[in-house]
Residue frames as a rotation matrix with the C-alpha (Angstrom) as fourth column:
UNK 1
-0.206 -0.023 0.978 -91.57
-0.976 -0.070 -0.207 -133.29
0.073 -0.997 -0.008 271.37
UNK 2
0.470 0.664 0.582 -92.96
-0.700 0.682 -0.212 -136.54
-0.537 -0.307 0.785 270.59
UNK 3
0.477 -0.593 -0.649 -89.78
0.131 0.778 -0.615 -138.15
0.869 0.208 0.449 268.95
UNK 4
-0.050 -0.694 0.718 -87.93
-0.758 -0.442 -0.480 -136.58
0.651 -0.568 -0.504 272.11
UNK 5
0.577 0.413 0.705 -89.90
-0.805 0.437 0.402 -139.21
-0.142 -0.799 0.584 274.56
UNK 6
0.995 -0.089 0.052 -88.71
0.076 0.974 0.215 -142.53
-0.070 -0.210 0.975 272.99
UNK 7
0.396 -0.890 0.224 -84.98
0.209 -0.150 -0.966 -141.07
0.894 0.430 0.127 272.53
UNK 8
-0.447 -0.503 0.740 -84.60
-0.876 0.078 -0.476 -140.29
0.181 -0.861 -0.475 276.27
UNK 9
0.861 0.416 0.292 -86.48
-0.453 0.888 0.073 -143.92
-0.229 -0.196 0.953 276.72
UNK 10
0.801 -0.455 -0.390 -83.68
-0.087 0.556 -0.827 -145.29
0.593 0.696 0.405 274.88
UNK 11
-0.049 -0.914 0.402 -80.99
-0.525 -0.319 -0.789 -143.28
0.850 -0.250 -0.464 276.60
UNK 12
0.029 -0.153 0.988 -82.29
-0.937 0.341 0.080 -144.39
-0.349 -0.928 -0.133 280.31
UNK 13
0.951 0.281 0.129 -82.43
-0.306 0.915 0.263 -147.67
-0.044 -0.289 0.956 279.30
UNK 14
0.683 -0.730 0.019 -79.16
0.196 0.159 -0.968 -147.94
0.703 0.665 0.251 277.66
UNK 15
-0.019 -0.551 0.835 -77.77
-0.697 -0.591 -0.406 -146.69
0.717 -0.589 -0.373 281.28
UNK 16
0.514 0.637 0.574 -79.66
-0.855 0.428 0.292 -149.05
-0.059 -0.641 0.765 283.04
UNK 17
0.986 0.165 -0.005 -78.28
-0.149 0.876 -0.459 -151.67
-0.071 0.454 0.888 281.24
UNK 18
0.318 -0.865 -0.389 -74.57
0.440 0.498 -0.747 -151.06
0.840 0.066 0.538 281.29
UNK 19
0.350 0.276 0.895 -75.19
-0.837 -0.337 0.431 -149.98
0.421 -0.900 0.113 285.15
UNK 20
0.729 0.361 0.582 -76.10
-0.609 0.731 0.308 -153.25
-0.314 -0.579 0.753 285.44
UNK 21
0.838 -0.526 -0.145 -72.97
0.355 0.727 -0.587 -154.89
0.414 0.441 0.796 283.53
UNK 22
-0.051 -0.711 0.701 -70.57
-0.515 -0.582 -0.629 -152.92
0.855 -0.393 -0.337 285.68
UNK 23
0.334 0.223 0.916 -72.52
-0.877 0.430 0.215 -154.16
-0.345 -0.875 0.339 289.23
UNK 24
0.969 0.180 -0.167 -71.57
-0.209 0.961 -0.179 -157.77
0.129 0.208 0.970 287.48
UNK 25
0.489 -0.857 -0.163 -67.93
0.459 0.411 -0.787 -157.38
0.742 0.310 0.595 286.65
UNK 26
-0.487 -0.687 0.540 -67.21
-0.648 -0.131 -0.751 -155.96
0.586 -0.715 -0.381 290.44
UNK 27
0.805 0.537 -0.252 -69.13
-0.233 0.677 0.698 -158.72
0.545 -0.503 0.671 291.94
UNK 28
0.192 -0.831 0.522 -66.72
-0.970 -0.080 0.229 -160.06
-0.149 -0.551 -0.821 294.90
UNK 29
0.746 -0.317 -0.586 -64.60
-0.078 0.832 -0.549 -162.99
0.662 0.455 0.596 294.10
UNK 30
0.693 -0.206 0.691 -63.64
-0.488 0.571 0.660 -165.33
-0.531 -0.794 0.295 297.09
UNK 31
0.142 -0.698 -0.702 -60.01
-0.735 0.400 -0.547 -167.43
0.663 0.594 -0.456 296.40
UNK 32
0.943 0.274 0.190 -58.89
-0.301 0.945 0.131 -171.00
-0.143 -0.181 0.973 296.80
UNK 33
0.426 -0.887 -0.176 -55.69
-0.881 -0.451 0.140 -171.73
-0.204 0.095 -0.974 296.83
UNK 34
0.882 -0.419 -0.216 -53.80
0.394 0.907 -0.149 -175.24
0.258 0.046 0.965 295.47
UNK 35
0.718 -0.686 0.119 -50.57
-0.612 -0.540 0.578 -174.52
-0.333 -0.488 -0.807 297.23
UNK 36
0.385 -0.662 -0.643 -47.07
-0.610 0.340 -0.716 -176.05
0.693 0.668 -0.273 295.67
UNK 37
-0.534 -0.596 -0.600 -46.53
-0.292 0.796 -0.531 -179.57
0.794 -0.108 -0.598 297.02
UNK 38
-0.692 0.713 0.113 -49.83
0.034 0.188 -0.981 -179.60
-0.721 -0.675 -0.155 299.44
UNK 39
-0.798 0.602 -0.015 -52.35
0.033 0.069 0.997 -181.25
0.602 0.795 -0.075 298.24
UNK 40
-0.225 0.664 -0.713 -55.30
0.383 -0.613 -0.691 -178.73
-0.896 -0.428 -0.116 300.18
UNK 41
0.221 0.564 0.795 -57.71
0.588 -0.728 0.353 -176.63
0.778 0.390 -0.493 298.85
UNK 42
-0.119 -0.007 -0.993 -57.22
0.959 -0.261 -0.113 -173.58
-0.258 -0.965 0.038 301.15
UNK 43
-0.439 0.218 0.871 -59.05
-0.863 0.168 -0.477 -172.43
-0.250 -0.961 0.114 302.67
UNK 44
-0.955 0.208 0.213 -60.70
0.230 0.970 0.085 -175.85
-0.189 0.130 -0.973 302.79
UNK 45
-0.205 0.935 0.291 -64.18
0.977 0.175 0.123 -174.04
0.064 0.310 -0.949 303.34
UNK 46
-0.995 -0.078 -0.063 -65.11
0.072 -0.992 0.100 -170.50
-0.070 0.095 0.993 302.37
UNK 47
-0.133 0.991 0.017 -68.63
0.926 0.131 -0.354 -169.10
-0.353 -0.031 -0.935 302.91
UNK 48
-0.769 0.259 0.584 -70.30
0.418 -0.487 0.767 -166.83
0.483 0.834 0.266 300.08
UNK 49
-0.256 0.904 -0.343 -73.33
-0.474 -0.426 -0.771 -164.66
-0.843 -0.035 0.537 299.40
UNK 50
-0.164 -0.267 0.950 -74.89
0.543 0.780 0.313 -165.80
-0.824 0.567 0.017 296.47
UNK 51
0.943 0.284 -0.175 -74.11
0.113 -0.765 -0.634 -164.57
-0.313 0.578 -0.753 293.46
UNK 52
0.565 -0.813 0.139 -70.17
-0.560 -0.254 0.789 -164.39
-0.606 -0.524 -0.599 294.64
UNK 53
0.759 -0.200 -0.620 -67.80
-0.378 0.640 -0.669 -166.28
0.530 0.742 0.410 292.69
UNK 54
0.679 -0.733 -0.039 -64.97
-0.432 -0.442 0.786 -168.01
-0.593 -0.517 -0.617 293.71
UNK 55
0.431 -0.722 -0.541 -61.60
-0.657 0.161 -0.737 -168.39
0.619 0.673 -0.405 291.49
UNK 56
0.758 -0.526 0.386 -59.45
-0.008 0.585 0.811 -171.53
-0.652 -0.618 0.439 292.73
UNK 57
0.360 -0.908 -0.214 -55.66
-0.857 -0.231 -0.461 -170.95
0.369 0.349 -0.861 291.38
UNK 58
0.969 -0.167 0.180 -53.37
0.077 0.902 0.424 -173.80
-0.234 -0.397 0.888 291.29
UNK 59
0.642 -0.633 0.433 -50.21
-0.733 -0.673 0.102 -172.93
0.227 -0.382 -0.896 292.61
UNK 60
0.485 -0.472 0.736 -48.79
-0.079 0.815 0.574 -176.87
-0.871 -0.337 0.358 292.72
UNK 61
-0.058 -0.753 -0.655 -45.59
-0.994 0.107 -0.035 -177.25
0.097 0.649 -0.755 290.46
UNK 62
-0.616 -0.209 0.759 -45.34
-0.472 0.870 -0.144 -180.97
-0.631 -0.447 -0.634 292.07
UNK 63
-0.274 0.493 0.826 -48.26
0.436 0.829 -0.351 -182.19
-0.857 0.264 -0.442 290.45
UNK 64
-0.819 -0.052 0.572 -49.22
0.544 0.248 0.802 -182.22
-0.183 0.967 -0.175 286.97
UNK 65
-0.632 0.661 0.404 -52.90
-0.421 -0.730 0.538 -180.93
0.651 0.170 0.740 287.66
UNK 66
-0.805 0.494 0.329 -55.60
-0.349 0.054 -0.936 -181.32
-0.480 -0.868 0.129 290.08
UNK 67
-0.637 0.760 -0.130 -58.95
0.139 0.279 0.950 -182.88
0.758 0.587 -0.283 288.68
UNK 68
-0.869 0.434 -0.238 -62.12
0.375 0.263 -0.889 -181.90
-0.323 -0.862 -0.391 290.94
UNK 69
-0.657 0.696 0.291 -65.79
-0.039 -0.417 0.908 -181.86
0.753 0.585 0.301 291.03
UNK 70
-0.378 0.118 0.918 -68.56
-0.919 -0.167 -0.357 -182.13
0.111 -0.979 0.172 293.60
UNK 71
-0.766 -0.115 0.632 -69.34
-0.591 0.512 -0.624 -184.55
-0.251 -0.851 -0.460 295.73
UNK 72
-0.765 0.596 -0.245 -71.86
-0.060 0.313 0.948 -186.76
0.641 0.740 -0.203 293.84
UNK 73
-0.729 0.677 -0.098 -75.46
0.136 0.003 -0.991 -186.87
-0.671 -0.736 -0.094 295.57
UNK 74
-0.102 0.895 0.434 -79.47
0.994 0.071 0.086 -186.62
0.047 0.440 -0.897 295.01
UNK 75
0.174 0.283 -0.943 -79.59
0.366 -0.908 -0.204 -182.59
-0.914 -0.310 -0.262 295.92
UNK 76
0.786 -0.109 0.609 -79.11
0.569 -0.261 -0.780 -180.40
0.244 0.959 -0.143 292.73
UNK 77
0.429 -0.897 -0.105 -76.13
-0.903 -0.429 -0.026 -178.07
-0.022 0.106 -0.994 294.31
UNK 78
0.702 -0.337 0.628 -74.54
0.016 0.888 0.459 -181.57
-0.712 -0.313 0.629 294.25
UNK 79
0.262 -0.484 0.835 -73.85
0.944 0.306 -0.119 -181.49
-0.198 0.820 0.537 290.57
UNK 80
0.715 -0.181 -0.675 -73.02
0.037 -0.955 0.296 -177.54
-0.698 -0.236 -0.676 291.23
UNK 81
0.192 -0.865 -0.464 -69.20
-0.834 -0.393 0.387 -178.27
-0.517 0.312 -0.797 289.80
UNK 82
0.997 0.019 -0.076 -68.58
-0.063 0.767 -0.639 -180.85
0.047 0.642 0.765 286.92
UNK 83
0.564 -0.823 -0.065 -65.09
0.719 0.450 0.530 -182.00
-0.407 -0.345 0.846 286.46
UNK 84
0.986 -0.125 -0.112 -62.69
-0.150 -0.956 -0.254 -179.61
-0.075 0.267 -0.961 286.53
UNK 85
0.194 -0.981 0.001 -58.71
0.979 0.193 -0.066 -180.36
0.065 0.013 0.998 285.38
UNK 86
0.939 -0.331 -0.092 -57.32
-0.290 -0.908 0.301 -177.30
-0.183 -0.256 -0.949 287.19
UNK 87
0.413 -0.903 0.116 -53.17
0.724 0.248 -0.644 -177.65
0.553 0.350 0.756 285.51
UNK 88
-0.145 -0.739 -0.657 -50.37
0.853 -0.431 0.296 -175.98
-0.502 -0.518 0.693 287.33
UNK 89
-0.974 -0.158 -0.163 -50.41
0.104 -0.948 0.300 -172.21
-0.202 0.275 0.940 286.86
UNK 90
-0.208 0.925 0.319 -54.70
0.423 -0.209 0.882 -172.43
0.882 0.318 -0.347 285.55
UNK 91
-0.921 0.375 0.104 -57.18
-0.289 -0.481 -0.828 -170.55
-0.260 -0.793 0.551 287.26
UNK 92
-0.433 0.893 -0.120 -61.05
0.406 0.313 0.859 -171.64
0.805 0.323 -0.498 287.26
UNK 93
-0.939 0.283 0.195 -63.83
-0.344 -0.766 -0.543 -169.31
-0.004 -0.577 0.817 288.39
UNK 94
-0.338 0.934 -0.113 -67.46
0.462 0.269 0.845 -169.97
0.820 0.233 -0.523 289.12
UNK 95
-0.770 0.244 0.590 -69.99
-0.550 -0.722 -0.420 -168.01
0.324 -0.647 0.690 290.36
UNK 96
-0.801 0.512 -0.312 -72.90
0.596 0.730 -0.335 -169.61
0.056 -0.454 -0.889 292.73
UNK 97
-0.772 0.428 0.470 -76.25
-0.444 -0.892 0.082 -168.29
0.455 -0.145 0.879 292.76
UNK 98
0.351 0.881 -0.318 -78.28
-0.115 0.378 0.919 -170.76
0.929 -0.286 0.234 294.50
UNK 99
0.094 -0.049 0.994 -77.95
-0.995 -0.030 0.093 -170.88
0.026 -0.998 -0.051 298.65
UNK 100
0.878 0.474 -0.070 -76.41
-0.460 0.874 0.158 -174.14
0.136 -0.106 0.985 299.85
UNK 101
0.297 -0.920 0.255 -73.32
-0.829 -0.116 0.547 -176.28
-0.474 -0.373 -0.797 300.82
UNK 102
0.874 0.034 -0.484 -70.88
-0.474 -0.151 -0.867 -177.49
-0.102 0.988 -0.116 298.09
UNK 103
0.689 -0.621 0.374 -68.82
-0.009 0.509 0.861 -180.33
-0.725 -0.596 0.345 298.84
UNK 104
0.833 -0.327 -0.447 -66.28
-0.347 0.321 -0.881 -180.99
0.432 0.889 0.154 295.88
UNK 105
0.577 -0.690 0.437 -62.74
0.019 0.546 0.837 -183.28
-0.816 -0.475 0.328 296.01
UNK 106
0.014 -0.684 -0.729 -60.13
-0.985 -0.136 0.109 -183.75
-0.174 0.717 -0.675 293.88
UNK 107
0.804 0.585 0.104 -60.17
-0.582 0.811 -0.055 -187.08
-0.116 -0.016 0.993 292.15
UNK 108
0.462 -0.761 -0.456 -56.80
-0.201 0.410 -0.889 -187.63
0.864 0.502 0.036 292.03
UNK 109
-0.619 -0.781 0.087 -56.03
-0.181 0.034 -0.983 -186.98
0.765 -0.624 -0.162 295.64
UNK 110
-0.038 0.854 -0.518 -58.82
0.641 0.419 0.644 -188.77
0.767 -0.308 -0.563 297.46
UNK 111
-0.419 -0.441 -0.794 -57.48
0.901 -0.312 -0.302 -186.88
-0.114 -0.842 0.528 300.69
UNK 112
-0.872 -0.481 -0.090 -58.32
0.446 -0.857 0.257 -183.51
-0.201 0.184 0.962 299.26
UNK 113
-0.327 0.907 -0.265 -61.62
0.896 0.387 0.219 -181.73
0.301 -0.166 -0.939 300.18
UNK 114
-0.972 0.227 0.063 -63.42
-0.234 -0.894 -0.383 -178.26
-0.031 -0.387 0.922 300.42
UNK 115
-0.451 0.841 0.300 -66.26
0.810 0.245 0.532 -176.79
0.374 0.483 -0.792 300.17
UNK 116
-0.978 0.177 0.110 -68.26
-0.159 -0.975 0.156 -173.78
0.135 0.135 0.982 299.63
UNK 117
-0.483 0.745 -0.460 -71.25
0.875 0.393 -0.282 -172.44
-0.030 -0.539 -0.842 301.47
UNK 118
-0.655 0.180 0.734 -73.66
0.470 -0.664 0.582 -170.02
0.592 0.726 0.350 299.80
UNK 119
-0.794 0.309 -0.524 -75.69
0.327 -0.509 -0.796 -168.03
-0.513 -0.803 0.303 301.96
């Protein structure tokens, strides 16, 4: 009876634990769109929970690739997104867990601006 205890200890944990790695990999994932021959982020601004991820797909044949990060500043979600070269056909996913609003640009098209607000 007393090996029986830590062997169902084991078992619940061992549920617990890939419970929790399931709840991760259906988390909800929010899209961005680079659209072919518009240089947009669209939607331009998409508001999260945090935790949420969101995947930004680059759908521009026209251009070679997109380069973007955020919006330098003194806040810490500032440096949220480091440079990203997003190439024609790529996809790039990040998930946010800290509440706040996430300016990023593309550094190639000055013009080109979103941003992502975390609840």
């Amino acid at each position: 009876m007393k090996r029986l205890v830590p062997v169902c200890y084991l078992l619940c944990l061992s549920m617990l634990i890939s419970v929790g790695q399931v709840a991760a990999e259906g988390s909800t994932v929010h899209e961005v769109v680079i659209p072919d021959g518009v240089d947009q982020f669209i939607p331009a601004i998409i508001t999260i929970s945090a935790g949420e991820t969101v995947r930004w797909v680059n759908n521009d044949t026209k251009q070679p690739s997109h380069d973007f990060a955020s919006l330098p500043g003194p806040n810490p979600e500032n440096k949220e997104l480091k440079v990203i070269e997003l190439k024609s056909g790529e996809v790039f996913e990040h998930t946010f867990n800290r509440p706040g609003e996430y300016i990023y640009f593309c550094y190639i098209h000055k013009g080109m601006i979103g941003k992502v607000i975390v609840k």
